[in-house]
C-alpha positions in Angstrom: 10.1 48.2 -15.5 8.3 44.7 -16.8 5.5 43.7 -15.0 4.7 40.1 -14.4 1.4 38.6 -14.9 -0.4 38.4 -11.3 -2.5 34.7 -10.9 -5.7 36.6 -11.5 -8.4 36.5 -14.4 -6.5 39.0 -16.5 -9.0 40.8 -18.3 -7.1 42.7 -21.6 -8.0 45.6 -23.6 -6.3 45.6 -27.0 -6.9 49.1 -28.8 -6.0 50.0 -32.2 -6.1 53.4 -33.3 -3.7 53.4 -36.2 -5.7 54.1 -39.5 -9.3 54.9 -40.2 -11.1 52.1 -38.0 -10.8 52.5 -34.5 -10.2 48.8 -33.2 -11.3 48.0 -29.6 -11.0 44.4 -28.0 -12.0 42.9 -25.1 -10.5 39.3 -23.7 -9.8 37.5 -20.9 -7.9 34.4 -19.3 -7.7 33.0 -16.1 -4.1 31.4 -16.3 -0.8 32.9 -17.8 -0.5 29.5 -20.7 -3.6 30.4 -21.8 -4.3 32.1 -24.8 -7.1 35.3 -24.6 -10.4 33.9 -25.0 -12.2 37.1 -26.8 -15.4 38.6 -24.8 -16.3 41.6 -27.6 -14.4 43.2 -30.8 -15.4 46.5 -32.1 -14.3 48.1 -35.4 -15.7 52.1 -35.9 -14.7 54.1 -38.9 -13.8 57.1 -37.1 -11.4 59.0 -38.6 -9.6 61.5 -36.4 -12.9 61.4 -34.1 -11.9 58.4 -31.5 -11.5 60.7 -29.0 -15.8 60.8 -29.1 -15.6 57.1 -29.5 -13.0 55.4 -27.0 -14.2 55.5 -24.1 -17.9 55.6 -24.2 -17.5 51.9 -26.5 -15.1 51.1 -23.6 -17.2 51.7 -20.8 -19.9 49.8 -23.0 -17.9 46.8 -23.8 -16.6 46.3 -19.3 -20.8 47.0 -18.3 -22.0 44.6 -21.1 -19.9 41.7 -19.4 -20.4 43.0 -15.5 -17.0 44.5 -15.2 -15.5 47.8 -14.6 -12.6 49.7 -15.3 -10.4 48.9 -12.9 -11.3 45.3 -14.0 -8.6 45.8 -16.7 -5.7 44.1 -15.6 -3.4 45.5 -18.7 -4.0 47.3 -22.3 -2.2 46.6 -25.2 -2.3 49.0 -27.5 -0.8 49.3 -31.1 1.8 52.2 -31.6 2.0 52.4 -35.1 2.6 53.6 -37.6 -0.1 55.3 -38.5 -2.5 58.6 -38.3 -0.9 61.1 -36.1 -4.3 62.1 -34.9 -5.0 58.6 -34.2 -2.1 57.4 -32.4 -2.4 60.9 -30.1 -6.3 60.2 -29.2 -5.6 57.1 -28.4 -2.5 56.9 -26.5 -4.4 59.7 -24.1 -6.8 57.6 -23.5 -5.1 54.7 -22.6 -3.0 57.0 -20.6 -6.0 57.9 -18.5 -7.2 54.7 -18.0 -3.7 53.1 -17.0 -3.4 56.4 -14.5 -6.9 55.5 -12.8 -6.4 52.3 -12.5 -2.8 51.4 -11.9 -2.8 48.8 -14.5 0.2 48.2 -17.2 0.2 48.9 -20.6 2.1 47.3 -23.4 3.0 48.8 -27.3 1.9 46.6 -30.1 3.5 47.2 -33.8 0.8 47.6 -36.3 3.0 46.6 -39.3 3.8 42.9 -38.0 0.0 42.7 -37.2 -1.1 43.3 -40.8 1.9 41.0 -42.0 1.3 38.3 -40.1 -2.1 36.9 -42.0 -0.6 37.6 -45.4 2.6 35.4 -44.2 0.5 32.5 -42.8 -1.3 32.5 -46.0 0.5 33.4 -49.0 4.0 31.3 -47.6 6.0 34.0 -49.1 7.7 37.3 -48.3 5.6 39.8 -47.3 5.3 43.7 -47.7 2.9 45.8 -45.2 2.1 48.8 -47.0 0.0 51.3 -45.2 -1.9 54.7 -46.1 0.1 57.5 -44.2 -0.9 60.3 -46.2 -1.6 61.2 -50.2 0.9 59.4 -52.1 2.5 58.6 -49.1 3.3 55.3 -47.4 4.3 53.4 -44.3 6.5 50.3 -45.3 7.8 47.0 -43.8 8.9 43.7 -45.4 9.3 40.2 -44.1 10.4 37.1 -44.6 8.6 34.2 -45.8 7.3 32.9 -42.4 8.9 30.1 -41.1 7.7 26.5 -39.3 7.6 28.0 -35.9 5.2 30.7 -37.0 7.9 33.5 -36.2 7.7 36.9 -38.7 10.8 38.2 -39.5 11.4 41.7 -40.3 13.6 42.7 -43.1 13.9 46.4 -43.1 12.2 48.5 -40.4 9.4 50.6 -40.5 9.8 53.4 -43.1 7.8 56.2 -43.7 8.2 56.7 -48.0 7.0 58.0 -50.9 5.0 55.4 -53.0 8.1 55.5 -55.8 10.4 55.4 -52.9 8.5 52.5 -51.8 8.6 50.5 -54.8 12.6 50.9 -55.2 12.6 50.0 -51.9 10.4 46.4 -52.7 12.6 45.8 -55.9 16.0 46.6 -54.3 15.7 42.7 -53.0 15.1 41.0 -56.1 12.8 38.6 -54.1 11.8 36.1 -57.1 7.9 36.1 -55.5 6.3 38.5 -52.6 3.3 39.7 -51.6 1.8 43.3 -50.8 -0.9 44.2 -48.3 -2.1 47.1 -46.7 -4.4 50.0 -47.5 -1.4 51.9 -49.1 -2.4 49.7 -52.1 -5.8 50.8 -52.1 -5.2 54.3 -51.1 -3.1 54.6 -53.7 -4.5 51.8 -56.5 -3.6 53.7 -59.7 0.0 54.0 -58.5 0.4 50.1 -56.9 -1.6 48.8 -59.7 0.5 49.9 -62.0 3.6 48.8 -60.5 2.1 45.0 -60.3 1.2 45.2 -63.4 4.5 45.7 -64.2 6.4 43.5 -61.9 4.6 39.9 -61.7 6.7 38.5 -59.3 4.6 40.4 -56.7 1.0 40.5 -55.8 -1.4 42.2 -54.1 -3.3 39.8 -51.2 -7.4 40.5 -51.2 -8.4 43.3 -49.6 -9.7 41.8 -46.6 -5.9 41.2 -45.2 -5.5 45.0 -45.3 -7.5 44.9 -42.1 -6.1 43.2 -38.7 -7.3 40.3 -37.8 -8.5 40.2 -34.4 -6.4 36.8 -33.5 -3.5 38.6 -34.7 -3.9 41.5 -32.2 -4.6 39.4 -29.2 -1.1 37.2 -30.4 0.7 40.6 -30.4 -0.9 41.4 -27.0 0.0 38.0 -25.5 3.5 38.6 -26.7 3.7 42.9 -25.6 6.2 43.7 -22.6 4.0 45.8 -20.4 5.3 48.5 -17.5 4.0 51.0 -15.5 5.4 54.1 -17.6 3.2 54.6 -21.3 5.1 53.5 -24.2 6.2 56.1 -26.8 4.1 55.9 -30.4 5.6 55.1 -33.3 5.8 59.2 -34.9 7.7 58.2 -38.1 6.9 62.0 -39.9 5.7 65.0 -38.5 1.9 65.5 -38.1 0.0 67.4 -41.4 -0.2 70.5 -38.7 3.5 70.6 -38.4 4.0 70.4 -42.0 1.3 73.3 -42.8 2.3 75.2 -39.9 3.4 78.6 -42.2 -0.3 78.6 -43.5 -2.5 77.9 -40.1 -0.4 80.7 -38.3 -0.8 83.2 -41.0 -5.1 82.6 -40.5 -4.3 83.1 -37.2 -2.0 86.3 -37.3 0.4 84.7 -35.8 4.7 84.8 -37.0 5.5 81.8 -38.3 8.6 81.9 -35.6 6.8 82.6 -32.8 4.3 79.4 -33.4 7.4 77.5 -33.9 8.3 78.4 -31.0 5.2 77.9 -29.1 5.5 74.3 -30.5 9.0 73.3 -29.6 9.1 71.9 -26.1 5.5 70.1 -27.6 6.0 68.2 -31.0 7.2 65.0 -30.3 10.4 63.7 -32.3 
């Protein structure tokens, strides 16, 4: 169920663990029209290694400012799409957090997050493009944004091939858009090329690929939060599901029986 704000200082911790750099943020306000006033951001490049990360920075961040952890009056955290590693480490540590404390938790989509400074910049359609694994991409478009600074979303998030992607992108025939996301870089000879051949779109400066921290504290303003975890965004199977055949042959193990094993386990 939706739990209201209590008239409290609410003190937030945003966390995003989508791609490569482990987001952490720390904000507070004392009254429910207010927007989050940040107290500390930290970004650490910790690819499939949050889980060493997380909470230690946490536990950092609440003693730097005199707080504790259950101080935190609700975590936002953003549920991709993005690393299946990531999303995992970080989703269990939330979960232990919300569990010792009591507090709420609400899901943030990452693909509206890395949108939303292309949109307010570009005022054109926009298409978050994200790294999800070699020649692989995570994909959303939107809307030019309109006066009351709302994104619209006009396909859902899609887990694609970077062809796939760009058939996807020139289905709509938009006369100008923008691309941003680190599935262009990731991927630069392929998205590069496409531009190249396709000037009605262009790529925004790097620097959008990366969430802006006034972004993620928007999306955390606007999460629905509840006692129960939200469910991550899993929009393909994690590299270990798709290798499975190999890891259980090192292991001696039939590739059957570990699929079996893994049944009641891999989520869907």
């Amino acid at each position: 169920m939706s739990i209201p704000l209590e008239e409290k200082n609410d003190l937030l911790l945003a966390i995003n663990g989508t791609e490569e750099t482990l987001q952490i943020i720390l904000a507070r306000r004392e009254n429910e029209d207010e927007p989050y006033s940040l107290l500390e951001t930290k970004s650490l490049v910790v690819p499939g290694r949050s889980v060493n990360f997380m909470i230690p920075s946490i536990h950092d961040s609440l003693k730097l400012f005199g707080y504790k952890a259950t101080d935190i009056s609700r975590i936002a955290i953003a549920a991709g799409p993005g690393s299946f590693t990531g999303l995992r480490l970080t989703f269990a540590g939330v979960a232990g957090i919300s569990a010792g404390n009591g507090c709420p938790v609400g899901a943030m989509e990452y693909l509206p997050i890395i949108a939303k400074g292309a949109a307010l910049v570009s005022k054109l359609p926009v298409w978050a493009v994200t790294h999800s694994r070699r020649m692989q991409v995570y994909l959303q478009g939107f809307e030019a944004i309109s006066e009351n600074i709302k994104l619209t979303a006009i396909t859902p998030p899609l887990p694609l091939t970077v062809q796939k992607a760009a058939e996807v992108i020139l289905s709509y025939k938009q006369e100008k858009a923008v691309l941003t996301g680190t599935g262009l870089t990731k991927n630069k000879v392929f998205f590069d090329a496409f531009l190249a051949g396709n000037s009605q779109y262009s790529a925004m400066p790097e620097r959008f690929n990366f969430p802006d921290v006034r972004d993620i504290l928007e999306a955390a303003e606007q999460a629905d939060y509840s006692e129960e975890m939200p469910v991550p965004m899993y929009l393909r199977g994690s590299d270990a599901e798709e290798n499975l055949e190999a890891i259980a042959s090192k292991f001696g193990i039939p590739l059957e029986k570990a699929r079996e094993r893994l049944k009641n386990v891999t989520p869907r």
